[in-house]
C-alpha positions as CSV (number, residue, x, y, z in Angstrom):
1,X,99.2,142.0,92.4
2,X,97.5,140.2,95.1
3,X,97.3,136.4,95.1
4,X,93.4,135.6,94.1
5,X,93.7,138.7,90.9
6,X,97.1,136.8,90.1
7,X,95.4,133.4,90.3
8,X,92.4,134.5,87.8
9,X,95.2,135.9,85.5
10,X,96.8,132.6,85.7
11,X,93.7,130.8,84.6
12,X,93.0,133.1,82.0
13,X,96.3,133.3,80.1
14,X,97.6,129.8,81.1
15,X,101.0,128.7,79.8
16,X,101.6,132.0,77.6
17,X,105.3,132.2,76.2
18,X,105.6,134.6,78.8
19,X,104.4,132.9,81.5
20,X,106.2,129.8,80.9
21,X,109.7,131.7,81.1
22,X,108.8,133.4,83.8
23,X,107.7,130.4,86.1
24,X,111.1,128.2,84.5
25,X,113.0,130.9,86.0
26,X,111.3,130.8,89.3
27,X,112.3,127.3,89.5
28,X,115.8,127.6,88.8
29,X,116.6,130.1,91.9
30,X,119.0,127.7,93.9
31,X,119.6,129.8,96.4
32,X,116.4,128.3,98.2
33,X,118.6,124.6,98.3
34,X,120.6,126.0,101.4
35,X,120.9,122.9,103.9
36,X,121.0,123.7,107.3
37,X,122.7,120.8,109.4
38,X,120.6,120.4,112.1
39,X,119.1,117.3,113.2
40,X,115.1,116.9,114.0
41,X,113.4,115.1,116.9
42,X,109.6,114.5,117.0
43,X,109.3,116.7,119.9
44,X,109.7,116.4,123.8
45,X,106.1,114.0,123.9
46,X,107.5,112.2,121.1
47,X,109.6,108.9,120.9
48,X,112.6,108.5,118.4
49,X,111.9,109.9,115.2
50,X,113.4,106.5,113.7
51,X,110.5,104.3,115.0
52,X,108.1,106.5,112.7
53,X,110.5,106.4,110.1
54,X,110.9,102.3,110.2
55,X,106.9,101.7,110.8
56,X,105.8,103.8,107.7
57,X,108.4,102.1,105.6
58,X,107.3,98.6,107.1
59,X,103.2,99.3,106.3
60,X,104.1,100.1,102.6
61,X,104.4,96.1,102.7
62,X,101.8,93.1,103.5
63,X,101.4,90.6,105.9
64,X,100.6,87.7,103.9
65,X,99.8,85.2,107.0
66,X,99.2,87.4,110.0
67,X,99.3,86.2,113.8
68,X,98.0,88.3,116.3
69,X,100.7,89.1,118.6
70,X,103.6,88.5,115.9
71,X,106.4,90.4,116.4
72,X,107.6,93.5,114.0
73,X,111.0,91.5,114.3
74,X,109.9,88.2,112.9
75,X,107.3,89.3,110.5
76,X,110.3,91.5,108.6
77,X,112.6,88.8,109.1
78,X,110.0,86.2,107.2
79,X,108.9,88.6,104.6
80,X,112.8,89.0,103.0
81,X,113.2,85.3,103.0
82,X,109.9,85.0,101.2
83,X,111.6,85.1,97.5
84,X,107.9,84.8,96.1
85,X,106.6,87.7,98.4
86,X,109.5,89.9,97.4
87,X,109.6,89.3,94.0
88,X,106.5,91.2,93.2
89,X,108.5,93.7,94.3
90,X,111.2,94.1,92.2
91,X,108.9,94.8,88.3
92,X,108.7,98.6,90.0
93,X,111.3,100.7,90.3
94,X,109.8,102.6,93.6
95,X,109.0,99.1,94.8
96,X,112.7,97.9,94.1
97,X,114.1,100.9,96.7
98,X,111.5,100.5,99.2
99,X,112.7,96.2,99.1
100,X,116.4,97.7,99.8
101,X,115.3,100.2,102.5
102,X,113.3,97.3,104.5
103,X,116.5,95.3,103.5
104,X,119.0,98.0,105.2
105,X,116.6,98.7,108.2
106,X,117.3,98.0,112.0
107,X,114.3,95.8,112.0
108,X,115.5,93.2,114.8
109,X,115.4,96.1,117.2
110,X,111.8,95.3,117.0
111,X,111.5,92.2,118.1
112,X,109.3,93.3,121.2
113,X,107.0,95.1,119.6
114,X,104.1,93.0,118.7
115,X,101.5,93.7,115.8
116,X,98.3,93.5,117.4
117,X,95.8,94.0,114.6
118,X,96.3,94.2,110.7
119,X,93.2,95.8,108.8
120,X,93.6,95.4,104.8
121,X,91.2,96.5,102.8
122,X,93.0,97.0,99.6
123,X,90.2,95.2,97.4
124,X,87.9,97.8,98.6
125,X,88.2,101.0,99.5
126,X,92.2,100.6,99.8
127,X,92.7,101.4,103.9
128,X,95.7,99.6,105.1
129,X,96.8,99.9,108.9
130,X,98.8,98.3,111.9
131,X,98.6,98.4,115.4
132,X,101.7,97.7,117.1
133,X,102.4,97.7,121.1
134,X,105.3,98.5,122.4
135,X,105.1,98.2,126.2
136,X,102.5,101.1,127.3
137,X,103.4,102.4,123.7
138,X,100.6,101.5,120.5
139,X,101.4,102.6,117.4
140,X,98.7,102.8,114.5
141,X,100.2,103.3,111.3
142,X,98.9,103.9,108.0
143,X,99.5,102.8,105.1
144,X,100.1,105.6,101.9
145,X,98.9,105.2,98.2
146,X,100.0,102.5,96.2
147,X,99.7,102.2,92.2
148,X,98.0,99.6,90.3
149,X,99.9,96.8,89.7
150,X,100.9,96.0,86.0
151,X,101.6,92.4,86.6
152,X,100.2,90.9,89.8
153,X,97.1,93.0,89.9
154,X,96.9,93.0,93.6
155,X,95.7,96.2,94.6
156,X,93.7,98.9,92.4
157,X,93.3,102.5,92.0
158,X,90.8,103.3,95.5
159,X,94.3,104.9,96.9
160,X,94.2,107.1,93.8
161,X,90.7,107.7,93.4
162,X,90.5,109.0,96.8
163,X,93.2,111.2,96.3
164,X,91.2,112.9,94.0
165,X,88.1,113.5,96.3
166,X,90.5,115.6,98.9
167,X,89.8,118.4,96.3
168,X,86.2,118.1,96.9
169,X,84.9,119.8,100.4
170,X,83.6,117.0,102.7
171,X,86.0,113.9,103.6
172,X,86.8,111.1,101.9
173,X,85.9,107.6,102.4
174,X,88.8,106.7,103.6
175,X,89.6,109.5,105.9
176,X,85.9,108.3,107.2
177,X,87.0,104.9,107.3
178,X,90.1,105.6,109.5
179,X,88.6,107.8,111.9
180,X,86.2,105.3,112.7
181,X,88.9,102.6,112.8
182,X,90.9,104.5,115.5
183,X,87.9,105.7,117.6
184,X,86.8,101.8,117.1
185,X,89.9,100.5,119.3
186,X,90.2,99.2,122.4
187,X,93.6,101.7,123.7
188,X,95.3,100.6,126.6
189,X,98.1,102.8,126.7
190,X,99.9,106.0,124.8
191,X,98.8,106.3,121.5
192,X,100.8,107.0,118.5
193,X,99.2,107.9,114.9
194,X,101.0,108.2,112.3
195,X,101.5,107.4,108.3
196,X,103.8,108.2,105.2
197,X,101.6,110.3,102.2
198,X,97.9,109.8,102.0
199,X,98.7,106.8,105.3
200,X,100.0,111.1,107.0
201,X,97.0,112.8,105.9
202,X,94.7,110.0,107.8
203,X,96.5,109.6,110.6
204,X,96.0,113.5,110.9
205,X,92.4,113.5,109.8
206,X,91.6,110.8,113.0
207,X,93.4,113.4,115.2
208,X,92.0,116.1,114.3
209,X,88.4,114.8,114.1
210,X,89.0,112.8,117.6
211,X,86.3,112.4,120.1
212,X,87.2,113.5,123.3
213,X,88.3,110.0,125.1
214,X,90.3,108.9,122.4
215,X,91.9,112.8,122.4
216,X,93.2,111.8,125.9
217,X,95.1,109.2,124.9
218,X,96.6,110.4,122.1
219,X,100.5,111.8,122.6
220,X,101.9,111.9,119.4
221,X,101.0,112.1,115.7
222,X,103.9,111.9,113.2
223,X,103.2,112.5,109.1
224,X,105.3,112.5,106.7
225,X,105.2,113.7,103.6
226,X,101.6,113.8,103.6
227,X,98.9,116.5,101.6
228,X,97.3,118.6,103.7
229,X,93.3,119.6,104.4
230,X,91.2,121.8,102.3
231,X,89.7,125.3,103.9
232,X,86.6,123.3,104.1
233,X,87.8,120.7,106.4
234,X,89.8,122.5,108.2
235,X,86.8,125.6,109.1
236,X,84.7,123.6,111.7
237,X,88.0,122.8,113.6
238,X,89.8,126.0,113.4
239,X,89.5,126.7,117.0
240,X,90.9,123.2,118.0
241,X,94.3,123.3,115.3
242,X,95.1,127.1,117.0
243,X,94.7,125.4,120.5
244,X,98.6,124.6,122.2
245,X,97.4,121.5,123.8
246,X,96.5,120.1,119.5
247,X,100.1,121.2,118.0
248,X,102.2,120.5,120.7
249,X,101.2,116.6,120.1
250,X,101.8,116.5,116.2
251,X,104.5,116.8,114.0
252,X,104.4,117.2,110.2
253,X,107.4,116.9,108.4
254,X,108.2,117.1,104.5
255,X,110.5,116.8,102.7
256,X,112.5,120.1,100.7
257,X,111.7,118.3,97.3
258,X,108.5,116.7,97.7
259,X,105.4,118.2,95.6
260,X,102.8,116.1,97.5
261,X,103.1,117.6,100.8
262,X,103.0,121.3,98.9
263,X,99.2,120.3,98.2
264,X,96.5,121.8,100.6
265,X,96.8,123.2,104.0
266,X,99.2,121.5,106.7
267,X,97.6,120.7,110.2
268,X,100.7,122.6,111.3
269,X,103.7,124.7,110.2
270,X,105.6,121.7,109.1
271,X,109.3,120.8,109.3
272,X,111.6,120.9,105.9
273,X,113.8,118.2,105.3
274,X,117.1,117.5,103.4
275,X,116.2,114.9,100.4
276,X,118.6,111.9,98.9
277,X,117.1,112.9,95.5
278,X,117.4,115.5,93.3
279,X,114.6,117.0,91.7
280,X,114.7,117.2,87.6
281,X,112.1,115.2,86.3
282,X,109.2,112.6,87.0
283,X,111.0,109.5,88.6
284,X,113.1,111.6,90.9
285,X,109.9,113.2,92.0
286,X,108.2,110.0,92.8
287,X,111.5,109.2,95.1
288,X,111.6,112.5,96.7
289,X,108.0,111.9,97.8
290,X,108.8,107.9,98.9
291,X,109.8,107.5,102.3
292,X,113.3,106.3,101.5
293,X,113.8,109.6,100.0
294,X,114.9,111.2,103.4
295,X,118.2,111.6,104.1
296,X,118.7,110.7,108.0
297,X,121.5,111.4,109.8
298,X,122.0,108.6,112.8
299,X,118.1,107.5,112.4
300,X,117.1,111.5,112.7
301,X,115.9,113.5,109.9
302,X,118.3,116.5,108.7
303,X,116.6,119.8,108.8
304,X,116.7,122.0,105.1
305,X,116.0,125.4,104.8
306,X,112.8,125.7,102.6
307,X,111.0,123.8,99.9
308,X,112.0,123.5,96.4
309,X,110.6,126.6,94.3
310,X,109.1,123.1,91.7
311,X,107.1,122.5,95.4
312,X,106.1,126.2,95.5
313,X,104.8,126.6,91.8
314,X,103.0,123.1,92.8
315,X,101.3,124.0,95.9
316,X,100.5,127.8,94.8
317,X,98.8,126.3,91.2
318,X,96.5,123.5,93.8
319,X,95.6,126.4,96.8
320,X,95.7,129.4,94.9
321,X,94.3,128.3,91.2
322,X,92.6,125.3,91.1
323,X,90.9,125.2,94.8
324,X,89.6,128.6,94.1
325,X,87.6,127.2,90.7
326,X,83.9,127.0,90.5
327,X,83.0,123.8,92.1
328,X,81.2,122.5,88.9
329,X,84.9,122.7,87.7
330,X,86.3,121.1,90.3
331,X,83.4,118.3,90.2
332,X,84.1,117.8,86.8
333,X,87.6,117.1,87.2
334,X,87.4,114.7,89.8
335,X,84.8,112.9,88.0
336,X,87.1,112.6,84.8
337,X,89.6,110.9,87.5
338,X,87.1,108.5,88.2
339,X,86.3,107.5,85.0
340,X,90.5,106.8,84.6
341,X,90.7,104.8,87.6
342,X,87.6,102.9,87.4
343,X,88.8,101.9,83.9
344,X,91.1,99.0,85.7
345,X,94.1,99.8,83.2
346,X,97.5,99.5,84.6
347,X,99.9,102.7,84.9
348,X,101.4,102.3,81.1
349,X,97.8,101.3,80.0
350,X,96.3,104.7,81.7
351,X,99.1,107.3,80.4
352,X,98.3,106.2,77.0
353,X,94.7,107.1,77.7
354,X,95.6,110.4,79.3
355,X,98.0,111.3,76.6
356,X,95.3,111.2,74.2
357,X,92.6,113.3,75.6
358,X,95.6,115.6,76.5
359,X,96.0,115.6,72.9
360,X,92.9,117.5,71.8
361,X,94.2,120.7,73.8
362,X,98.0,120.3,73.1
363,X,100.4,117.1,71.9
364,X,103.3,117.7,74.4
365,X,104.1,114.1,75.1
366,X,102.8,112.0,72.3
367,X,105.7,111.1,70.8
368,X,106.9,109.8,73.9
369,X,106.6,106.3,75.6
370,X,105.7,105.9,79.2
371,X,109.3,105.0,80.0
372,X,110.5,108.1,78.0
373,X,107.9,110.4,79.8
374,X,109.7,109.1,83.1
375,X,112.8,110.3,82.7
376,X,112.1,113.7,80.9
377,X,114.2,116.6,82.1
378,X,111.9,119.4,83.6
379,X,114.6,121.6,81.2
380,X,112.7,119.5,78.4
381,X,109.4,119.8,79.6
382,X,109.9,123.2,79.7
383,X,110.6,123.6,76.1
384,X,107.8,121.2,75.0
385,X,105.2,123.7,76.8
386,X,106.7,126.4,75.1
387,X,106.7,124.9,71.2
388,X,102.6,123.4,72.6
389,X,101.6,127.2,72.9
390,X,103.5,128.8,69.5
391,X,102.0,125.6,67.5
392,X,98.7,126.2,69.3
393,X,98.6,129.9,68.0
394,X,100.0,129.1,64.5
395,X,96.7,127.0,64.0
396,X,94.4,129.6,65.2
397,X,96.1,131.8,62.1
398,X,93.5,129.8,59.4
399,X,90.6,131.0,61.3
400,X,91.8,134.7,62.2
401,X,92.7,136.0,58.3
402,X,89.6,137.5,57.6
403,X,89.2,138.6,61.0
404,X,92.9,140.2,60.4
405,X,91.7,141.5,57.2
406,X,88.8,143.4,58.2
407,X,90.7,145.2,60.6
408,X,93.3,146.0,58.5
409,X,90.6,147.4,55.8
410,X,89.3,149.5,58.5
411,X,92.1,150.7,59.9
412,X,92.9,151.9,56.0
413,X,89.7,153.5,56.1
414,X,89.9,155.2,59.1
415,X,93.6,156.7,58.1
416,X,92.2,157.9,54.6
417,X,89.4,159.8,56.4
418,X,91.7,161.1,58.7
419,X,93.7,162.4,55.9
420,X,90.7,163.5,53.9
421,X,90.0,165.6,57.1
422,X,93.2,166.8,57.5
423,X,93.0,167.8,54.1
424,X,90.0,169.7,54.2
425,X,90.7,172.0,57.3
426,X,94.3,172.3,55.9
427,X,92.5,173.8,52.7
428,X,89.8,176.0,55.1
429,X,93.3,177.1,56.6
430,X,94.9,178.1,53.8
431,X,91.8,180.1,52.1
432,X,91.6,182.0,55.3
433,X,95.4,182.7,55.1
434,X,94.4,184.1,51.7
435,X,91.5,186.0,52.2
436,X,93.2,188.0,55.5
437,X,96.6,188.7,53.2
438,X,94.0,190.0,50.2
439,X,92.3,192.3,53.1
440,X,95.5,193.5,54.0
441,X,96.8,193.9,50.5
442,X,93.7,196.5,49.8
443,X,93.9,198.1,53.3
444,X,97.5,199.1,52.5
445,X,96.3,200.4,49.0
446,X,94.1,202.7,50.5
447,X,96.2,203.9,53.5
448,X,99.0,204.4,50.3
449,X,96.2,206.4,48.6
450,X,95.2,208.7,51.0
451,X,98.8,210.1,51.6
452,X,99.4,211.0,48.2
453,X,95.9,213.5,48.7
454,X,96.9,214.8,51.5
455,X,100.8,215.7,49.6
């Protein structure tokens, strides 16, 4: 069956007992975990893959007084002794690890390497990004999505919201607002681009849609973990991504459990990663996906041999299923996502929300609590979906018995008519039978007759 015919039967007999089997199954193949121990470099244009590593984890955090010309160094060294700055930190789990990462990172190798601008528009439409020198080296980093905070309220859903747009087919604001950021600078130098998640897919979206000055100056772009483009970005530059002189500059690299980075179309073939995290239910996703969630051997990444078959399923239901809807249907869903995160409820608030308008198509979570929901076993989930679809066609009995009825009464029909048919020829049959055995009877008389004449 070939992909778009399988894709149409997937949205036509979604989450069937069968299918749900079939697709748990498809997940629990491990021999796609195989690690190859090989460790990955950027790439001979590149510097150490551990400076991209450290400056994404670093832009994940803020710079509450910034000084031009502040060094990476200092700036880290002041944020961990700010206790009020890092506790906001520590009411999210996700938050907690990336305060022990920046805790266990080389950050005083960087004390000559100076931020020289800090852009934070996190009030509005949620851009964050650093430039950092290094020498003849400038860095611009982005920063990736962040959630709403449920106690401090500093930042909103615009990460989120404009997550949801990359489904449409022209960019997003912010991947407008970071291309003109970059082509906006004043480069004196090599420069870098690069980001963790969404902070990836913008870094890659300036490089891609680069005028040709700024293309000269550009010598490396680094993402990781980041989505990917849809066909409708990607068409008018098609010629460009082929072109040697575009990939040999950029490296995308994901990580073997992340679901994220599964989600479009990659700028190029990307580079699989081992993970510190197992993958076997919602919070373990979210850390697979964090940049902590690498593991690193001597600052390098450590190359895996393919992506989790949970990352398959992932990108194959976005690219194959959903990205190949009307787009009415796809408008309408990325409308509903605005309506969520223009409500201004925190992360518990909005799953309670979500859990009831799931509700009116199938109650699979609500009996549980946010925090329950968390830490649910994919094994679990599994057997939720399945009990959703037998209760779903138990209720749809009501509403069918007459239906069932009618057919029933005319298949009854049908098989009495049958049998009065059979019936009747059987009887034509038999008279025939008859007839030809009393024909025979008589012509046997006769031939009996006429020998006893002729004696």
């Amino acid at each position: 069956m070939d992909p778009a015919t399988k894709g149409k039967n997937v949205k036509k007999h979604a989450f069937t007992a069968g299918a749900i089997d079939f697709l748990w199954n498809f997940m629990q193949r491990r021999e796609l975990c195989v690690i190859i121990i090989t460790i990955i470099k950027c790439g001979e244009n590149m510097n150490d893959s551990s400076i991209y590593y450290d400056l994404c984890l670093f832009s994940y955090f803020d710079i509450p007084r910034f000084i031009k010309s502040m060094s990476v160094a200092a700036w880290i060294e002041t944020l961990l002794q700010d206790e009020t700055e890092m506790a906001r930190y520590q009411h999210d789990v996700f938050f907690q690890s990336y305060a022990e990462a920046l805790q266990a990172s080389d950050h005083e190798r960087y004390c000559d390497y100076y931020i020289e601008d800090y852009y934070n528009d996190n009030q509005k439409s949620g851009v964050v990004a650093y430039v950092i020198v290094h020498k003849e080296d400038v860095y611009v980093v982005f920063r990736g999505s962040e959630t709403l905070d449920a106690q401090t309220q500093r930042t909103g859903w615009q990460d989120w919201q404009d997550n949801f747009h990359l489904f449409l087919s022209v960019p997003s604001e912010q991947q407008m607002i970071a291309r003109t950021y970059v082509e906006n600078l004043s480069i004196k130098g090599k420069l870098h681009l690069c980001g963790h998640s969404k902070g990836g897919n913008l870094a890659g979206f300036a490089y891609l849609c680069a005028s040709a000055d700024l293309d000269e100056k550009i010598v490396s772009v680094v993402a990781l973990n980041a989505p990917g483009y849809s066909a409708a970005i990607l068409s008018p530059y098609r010629e460009r991504i082929e072109s040697d002189a575009f990939s040999k500059r950029l490296c995308w690299i994901e990580s073997e459990h992340d679901c994220i980075s599964a989600m479009f179309a990659p700028l190029k073939q990307p580079l699989i990663v081992k993970s510190a995290y197992p993958l076997h239910n919602i919070t373990s996703l979210f850390h697979c996906h964090n940049v902590y969630g690498f593991v690193r051997e001597e600052g390098q990444f450590v190359e895996a041999k393919k992506k989790h078959p949970i990352c398959e399923m992932c990108g194959y239901f976005t690219n194959q299923v959903f990205m190949k809807s009307k787009k009415t249907q796809i408008r309408a869903v990325v409308d509903t996502a605005d309506s969520y995160f223009e409500s201004g409820l925190s992360l518990p608030e909005l799953y309670h929300v979500l859990v009831y308008h799931l509700g009116q198509y199938a109650k699979v979570f609500d009996d549980l609590s946010y925090e329950e929901v968390a830490v649910l076993e994919f094994s679990t989930l599994k057997e939720r979906l399945l009990e959703a679809y037998v209760h779903a066609k138990l209720k749809q009995l009501p509403g069918m018995h007459q239906q069932i009825a009618a057919g029933v009464q005319q298949m009854i029909e049908q098989l009495v008519k049958n049998r009065r048919f059979s019936r009747s020829r059987q009887s034509g049959i038999n008279k025939k039978h008859t007839d030809n055995r009393k024909k025979k009877v008589e012509k046997d008389g006769q031939t009996e007759t006429g020998k006893s004449d002729h004696q």
